[in-house]
VOGU-3710 file (C-alpha; in Angstrom, 3 decimals, decimal comma):
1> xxxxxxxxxx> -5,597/3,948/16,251  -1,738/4,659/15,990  -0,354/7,375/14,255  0,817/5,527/10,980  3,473/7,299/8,564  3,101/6,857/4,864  5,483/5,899/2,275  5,369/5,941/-1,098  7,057/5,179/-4,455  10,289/7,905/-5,203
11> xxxxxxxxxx> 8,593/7,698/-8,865  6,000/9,333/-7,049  7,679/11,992/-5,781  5,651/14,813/-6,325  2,601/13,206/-8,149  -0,685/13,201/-6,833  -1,577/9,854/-7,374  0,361/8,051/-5,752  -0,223/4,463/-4,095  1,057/4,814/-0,227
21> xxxxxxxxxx> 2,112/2,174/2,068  2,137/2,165/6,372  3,567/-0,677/7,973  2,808/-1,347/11,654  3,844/-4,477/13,457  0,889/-6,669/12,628  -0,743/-4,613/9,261  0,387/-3,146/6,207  -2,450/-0,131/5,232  -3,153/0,884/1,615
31> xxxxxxxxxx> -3,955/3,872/0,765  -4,440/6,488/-2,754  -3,049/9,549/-2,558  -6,485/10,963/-4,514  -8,258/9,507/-1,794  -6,461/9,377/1,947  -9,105/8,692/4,440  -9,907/5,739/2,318  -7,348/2,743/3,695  -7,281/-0,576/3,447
41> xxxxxxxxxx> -6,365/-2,913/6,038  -4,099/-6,141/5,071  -2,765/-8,764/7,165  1,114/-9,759/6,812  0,141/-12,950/5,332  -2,333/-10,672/2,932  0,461/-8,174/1,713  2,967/-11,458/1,015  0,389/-12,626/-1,062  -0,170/-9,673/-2,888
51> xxxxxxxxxx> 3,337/-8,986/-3,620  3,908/-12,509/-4,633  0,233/-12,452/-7,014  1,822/-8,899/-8,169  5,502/-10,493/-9,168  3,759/-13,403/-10,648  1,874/-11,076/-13,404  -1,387/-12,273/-11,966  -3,243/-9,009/-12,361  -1,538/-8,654/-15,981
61> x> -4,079/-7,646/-18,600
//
């Protein structure tokens, strides 16, 4: 596996819990900060629909 390097939020900036974001050419990985060997694995096409569910207030309680 390639060495991927995390992003995450400037809000975050010295949190430690903290949603954080790789990008590779054909992946976007998820990861907590609380929890860093735990990542999840989204297609392009999975992370576009994400963001777009996200914007649309789909996971709005």
């Amino acid at each position: 596996m390639e060495e991927l390097t995390w992003q995450r939020p400037s809000r975050c900036a010295d949190s430690s819990n903290c949603p954080e974001v790789a990008v590779t050419a054909d992946a976007v990985h998820l990861r907590s900060s609380l929890r860093p060997t735990e990542v999840t694995r989204l297609t392009l096409p999975e992370w576009r629909d994400l963001l777009t569910a996200i914007r649309d207030g789909e996971f709005d309680a």
